[in-house]
Structure formats: structure tokens, C-alpha cells
N, C-alpha and C positions, 0 to 999 in steps of 0.2 A: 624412521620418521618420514622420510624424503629418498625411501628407498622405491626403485621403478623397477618392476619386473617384467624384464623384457618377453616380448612373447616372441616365439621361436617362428613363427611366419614373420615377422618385420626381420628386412634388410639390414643389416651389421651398421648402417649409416656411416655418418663422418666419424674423423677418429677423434677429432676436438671432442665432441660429444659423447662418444666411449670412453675418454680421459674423463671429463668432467664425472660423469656417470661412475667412474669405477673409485674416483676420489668420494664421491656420496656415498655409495653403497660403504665402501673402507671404516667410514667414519662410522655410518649409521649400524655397521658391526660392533664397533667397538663399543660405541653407547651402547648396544643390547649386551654386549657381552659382560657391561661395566668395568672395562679397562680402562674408559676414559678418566685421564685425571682430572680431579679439580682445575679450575683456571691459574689458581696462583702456582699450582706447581707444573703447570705447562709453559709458561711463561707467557709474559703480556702478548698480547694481539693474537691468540691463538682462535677465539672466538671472532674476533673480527676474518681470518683466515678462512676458517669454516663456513662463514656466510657468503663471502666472496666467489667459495666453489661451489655453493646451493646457486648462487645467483650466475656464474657463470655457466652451469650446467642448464637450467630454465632461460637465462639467453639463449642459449643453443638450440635448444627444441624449440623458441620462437621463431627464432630463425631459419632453421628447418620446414618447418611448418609454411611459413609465409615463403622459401622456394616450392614449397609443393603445391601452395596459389589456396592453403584452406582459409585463409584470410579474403580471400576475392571475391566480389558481388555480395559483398555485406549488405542490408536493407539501408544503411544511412553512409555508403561509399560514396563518398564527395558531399556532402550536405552536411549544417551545422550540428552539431548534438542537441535535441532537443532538451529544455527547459534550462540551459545556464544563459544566465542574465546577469546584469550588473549588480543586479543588489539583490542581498540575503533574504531567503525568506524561508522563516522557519518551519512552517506550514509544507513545505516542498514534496515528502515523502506521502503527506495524506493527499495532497492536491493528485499525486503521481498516482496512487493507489486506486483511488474515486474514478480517474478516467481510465487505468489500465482495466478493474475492473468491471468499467462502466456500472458505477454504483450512482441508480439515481433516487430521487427522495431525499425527505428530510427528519430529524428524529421525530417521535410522535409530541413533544411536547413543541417544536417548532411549527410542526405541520399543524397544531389545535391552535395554536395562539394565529395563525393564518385564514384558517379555519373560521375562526371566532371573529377574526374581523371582517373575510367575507359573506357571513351567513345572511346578514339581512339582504346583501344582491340576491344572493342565492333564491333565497325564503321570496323576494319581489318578483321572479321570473315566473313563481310557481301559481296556477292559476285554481287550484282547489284548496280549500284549508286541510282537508285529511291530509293532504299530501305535504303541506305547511307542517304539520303536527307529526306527520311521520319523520319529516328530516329534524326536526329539531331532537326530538326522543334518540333518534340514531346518533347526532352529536354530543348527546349527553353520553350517550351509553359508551364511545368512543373517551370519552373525557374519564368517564370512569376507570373502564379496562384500562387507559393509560395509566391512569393513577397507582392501580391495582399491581402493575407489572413490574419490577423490580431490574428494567435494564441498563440502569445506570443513564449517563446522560443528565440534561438540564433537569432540575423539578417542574413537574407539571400546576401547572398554575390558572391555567386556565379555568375558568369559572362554569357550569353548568345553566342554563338557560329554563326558565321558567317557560311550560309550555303554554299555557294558559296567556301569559303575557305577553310574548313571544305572538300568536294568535291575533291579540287585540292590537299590537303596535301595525302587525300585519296588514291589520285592515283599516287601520288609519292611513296608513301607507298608500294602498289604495284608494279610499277615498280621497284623499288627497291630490294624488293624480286622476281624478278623473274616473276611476272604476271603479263597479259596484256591484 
């Protein structure tokens, strides 16, 4: 289980560490061999024993290791660990995820309900109706395939827009301010 096989290029090392080591391997024989007894007839703290020499064996190699300096010029040596703060947040792993993988955007039914409330800035900027009438058609047909797609996430709720209507407010809109 917690057997290391040593490779025959590494150095014999510490002898702490070859004890620890030779008491893992011992054991990790016996479990394969199924000699191990049961706990009740090994007697109490026999388990607790066995972990003691996992763990004191894995100190050693830590310690080993950090005299060999592979521990040194980590990216965050001397500097806090980022994201622990004083209070819990359960969100943590996805907040972590989003930025590790620089994931941007938002699902399609966020992004339409956005979408659906910017449209008439959008539709006012635009100085041709064709071109009025093509973005709305495009926001339908978005609202659709959203609808359409089955990726789980919020339900799409967003509502579809009348182009026709869509059109005439448009040019209310303008007359309104002034252009004709």
C-alpha cells in the first residue's frame, strides 16, 4: 500500500529513513501476504503503531527533501496563501476554478435576460431599420437555440421580441429625440 521502491541510482540516505522504510515495506508484506491479524488479536494500539511508522517514515522524506532545498523558491515563499479569509464561503472552489481557468462569460440564460434588458440601447445606437430588424431576429433566434439546448443551468425565460413592434417603438424612440 505505502510500499517505495527504491531506485538503485538514489543514495542509501539517512538510516532513520531506511528504518522507517524497512518497518513500511515489513508490514506492507504482511498485508499482501495476509498474515496480518485481525486487530483484536494483535492487541490494542496496534493500528495506531502502524500509522505512527507511515507517518514517521513520510516525516523523513519531508525532511529530507526540504535539506535538499526542493522546497525553496516556491511561487508564494514568504507571501500570504491566497484566498483564506476570515469567513466562510461556500462558493470558494468555483470562485477558484473561474479564475484558475480564466473562465469568462455567463450561462446563456443570464447572458439573454442581459441581453433583453440592453436591447433597446443597443436597437437606439443603430441608424438603419434593416439593421434594427436584423439584431432583433438574431436575439430571437439566440433565445430559441437557448431554449432548444439541454445544458442544464437556470431555465430560459427570456421572452422573444416582436420584430414588427420592436421597429415601430424604434422609431418612436427616435422621433422622439429629435431624428427622423
Amino acid at each position: 500500500m505505502f510500499r517505495r521502491r527504491r531506485n538503485e541510482s538514489e543514495p542509501d540516505g539517512d538510516p532513520a529513513r531506511r528504518a522507517a522504510q524497512y518497518r513500511v515495506d515489513r508490514e506492507a508484506a504482511a498485508e499482501d501476504a495476509g498474515d496480518a491479524a485481525p486487530e483484536d488479536a494483535a492487541g490494542p494500539g496496534r493500528a495506531q503503531r502502524r500509522m505512527d511508522d507511515r507517518a514517521l517514515w513520510v516525516d523523513t522524506v519531508v525532511d529530507q527533501a526540504i535539506r535538499r532545498g526542493e522546497f525553496d523558491d516556491l511561487p508564494l515563499e514568504g507571501k500570504p496563501i491566497p484566498g483564506l479569509r476570515g469567513t466562510h464561503d461556500p462558493d470558494w472552489w468555483l470562485k477558484n476554478l473561474v479564475e484558475r481557468e480564466q473562465i469568462s462569460g455567463v450561462l446563456p440564460a443570464g447572458q439573454l435576460r442581459r441581453d433583453d434588458a440592453e436591447l433597446d440601447e443597443t436597437l437606439d445606437r443603430e441608424p438603419e431599420e434593416a439593421r434594427v430588424r436584423s439584431l432583433v431576429e438574431e436575439f430571437n433566434a439566440r433565445v430559441v437555440d437557448a431554449r432548444r439546448q439541454l445544458m442544464g443551468g437556470p431555465p430560459v425565460v427570456t421572452p422573444t421580441r416582436d420584430v414588427e413592434r420592436e421597429v415601430a417603438r424604434w422609431r418612436e424612440r427616435r422621433r422622439a429625440r429629435g431624428i427622423f
